[in-house]
N, C-alpha and C positions, 0 to 999 in steps of 0.2 A: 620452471617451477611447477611444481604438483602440490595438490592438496590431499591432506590426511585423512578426511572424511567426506561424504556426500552432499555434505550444507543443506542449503533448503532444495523443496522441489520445485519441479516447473511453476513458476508462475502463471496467469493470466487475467487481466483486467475486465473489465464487461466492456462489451461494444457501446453500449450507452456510459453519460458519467453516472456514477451512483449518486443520489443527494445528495451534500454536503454536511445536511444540521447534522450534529451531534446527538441529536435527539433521536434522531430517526434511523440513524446508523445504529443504534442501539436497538432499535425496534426491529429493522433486519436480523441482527445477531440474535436476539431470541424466536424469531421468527426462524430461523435457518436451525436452530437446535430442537425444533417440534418436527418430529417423523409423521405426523397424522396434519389435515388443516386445524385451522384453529380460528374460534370466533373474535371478533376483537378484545369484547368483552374481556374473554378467558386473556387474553394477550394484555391487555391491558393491568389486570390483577398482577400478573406475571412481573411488569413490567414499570410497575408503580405508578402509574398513568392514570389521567382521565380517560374514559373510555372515548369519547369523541377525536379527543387528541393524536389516541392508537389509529381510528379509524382514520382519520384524516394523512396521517404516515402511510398507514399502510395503502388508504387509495393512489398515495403518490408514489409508492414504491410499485404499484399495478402500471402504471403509466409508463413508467422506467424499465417495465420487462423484469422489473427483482423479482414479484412478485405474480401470483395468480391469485384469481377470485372465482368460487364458483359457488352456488345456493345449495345448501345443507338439504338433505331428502328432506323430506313434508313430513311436518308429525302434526296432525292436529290443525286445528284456524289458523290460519293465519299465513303472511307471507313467511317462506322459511329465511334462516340468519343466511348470511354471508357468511362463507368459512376463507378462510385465505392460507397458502401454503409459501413455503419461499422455492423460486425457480433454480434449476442447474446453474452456476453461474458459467453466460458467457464468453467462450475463448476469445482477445481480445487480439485486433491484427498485432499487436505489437509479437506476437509469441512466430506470427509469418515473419519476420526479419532476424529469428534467432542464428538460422545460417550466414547472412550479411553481420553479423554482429561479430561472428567469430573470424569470419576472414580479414573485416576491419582491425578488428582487437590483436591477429597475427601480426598485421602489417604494421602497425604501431609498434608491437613490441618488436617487431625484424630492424625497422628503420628507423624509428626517432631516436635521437641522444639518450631524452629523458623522458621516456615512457608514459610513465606515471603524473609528469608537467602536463605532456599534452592531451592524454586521457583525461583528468582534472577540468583541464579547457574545455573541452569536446562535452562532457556531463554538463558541467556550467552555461554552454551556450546553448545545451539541450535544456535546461529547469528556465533561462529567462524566454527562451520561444512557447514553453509550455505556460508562462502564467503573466506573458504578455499582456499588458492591457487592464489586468486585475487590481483592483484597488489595494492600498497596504492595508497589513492587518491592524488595529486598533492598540493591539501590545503583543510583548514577543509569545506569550501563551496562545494567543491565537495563530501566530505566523507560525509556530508547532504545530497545533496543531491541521492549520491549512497543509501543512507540508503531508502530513502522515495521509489526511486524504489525497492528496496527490499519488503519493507508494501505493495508496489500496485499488484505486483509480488505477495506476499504469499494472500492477500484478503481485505488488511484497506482500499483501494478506500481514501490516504494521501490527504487533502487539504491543503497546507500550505499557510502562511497568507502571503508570497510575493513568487517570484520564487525560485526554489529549494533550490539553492547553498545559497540562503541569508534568508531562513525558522527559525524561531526564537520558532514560535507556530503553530504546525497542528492539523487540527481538523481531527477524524479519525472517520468517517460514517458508516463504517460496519467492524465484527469482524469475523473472522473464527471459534471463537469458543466462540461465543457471549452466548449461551445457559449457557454452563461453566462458563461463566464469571460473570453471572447473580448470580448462586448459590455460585461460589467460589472467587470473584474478588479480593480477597487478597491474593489470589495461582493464577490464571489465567494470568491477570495482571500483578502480577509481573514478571512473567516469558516472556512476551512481553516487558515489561521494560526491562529487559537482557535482552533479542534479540536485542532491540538497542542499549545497550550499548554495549554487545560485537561488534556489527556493527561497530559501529563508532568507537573504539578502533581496530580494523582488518583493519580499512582504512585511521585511522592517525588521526580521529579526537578528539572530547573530549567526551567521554565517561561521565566523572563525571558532567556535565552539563545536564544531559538527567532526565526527569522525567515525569512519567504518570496522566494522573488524568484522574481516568476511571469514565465516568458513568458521566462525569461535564457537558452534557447539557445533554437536553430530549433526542438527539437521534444522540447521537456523544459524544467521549471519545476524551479527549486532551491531545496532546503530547509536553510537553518544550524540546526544544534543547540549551535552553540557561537558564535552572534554576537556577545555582548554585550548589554547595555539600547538602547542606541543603532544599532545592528545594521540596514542598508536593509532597509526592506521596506513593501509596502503602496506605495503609488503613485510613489515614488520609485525603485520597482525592478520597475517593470512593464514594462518593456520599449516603453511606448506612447509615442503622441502626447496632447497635452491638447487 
């Protein structure tokens, strides 16, 4: 199978996790669209925030390597502001195993009966070692949205089409192992499809609602969280040639 278009681009995660709140992911993202630093203050207007609240993110996104902090030149008495910028992000090791990804993802589709069965498996038991031990989410708007941090975390750069906890459709702009996914996307894929399901079944949500459609726009794969059992996905929605 070949695909029609370039889908997203490379992926890659940060070597550290990024936060999690919701809050502060949000303070990243406007943080990451100012070309100059920026005081909290100004960031906080920005960002609909109390100013102490910005600061208090943004010190924590300094710790995390998201962020820099350096002192505004002196104008006048006094100590000068803080100006804070957002850093390069991080290439994350997951993007060093893109060659093992494609030789595995060969070998699946060379030898297994059912490809797409045991890729499924393979993502699945990759999403419950990645959130081993993590407490369930509280309702499944939360297990949503823990999952999409998980995607931003391993490398998808998640756009979902409202706020996390209430994402029905994310569009997914870059892949970690997009190269593979080009050549194998019906072993690729599906093994990122497990990844969210098992996700969302580790954190209480519904797993059998989950479906990929890799390759559905020129340069972005889409994720349903609300498909249904029957729901395209997996080689019916790869956007390929057979």
């Amino acid at each position: 199978m070949s695909v029609k278009n370039k889908g997203p681009l490379p992926g890659g995660g940060s070597d550290d996790h990024p936060p999690v709140s919701r809050q502060r992911r949000a303070v990243l993202r406007h943080l990451r669209g100012r070309t100059e630093p920026v005081t909290a203050a100004d960031l906080a207007a920005e960002c609909g925030l109390h100013s102490n609240t910005v600061r208090e993110h943004l010190d924590a996104l300094v710790d995390a390597r998201l962020a820099a902090r350096e002192r505004a030149p002196a104008a006048g008495r006094g100590r000068p502001a803080w100006l804070y910028r957002a850093r390069a992000p991080q290439q994350s090791a997951v993007r060093e195993y893109a060659g093992l990804a494609t030789v595995l993802a060969a070998r699946i589709a060379r030898t297994s009966p059912d490809p797409r069965a045991d890729a499924l498996a393979a993502g699945e038991e990759w999403g419950r070692a990645l959130l081993a031990g993590q407490e369930p989410a509280r309702d499944p708007g939360e297990a949503r949205a823990r999952v999409l941090v998980l995607l931003e975390e391993i490398g998808f750069a998640p756009q979902p089409d409202g706020p996390d906890g209430t994402a029905r459709e994310v569009r997914l702009p870059r892949c970690p192992f997009v190269e593979a996914a080009r050549e194998y996307p019906g072993v690729v894929c599906a093994v990122h499809e497990g990844l969210v399901r098992a996700g969302l079944a580790a954190l209480g949500g519904d797993a059998e609602q989950v479906a990929l459609h890799p390759f559905a726009e020129p340069d972005a794969c889409r994720l349903s969280l609300d498909a249904g059992p029957h729901g395209p996905s997996g080689d019916d929605a790869a956007g390929g040639d057979r």
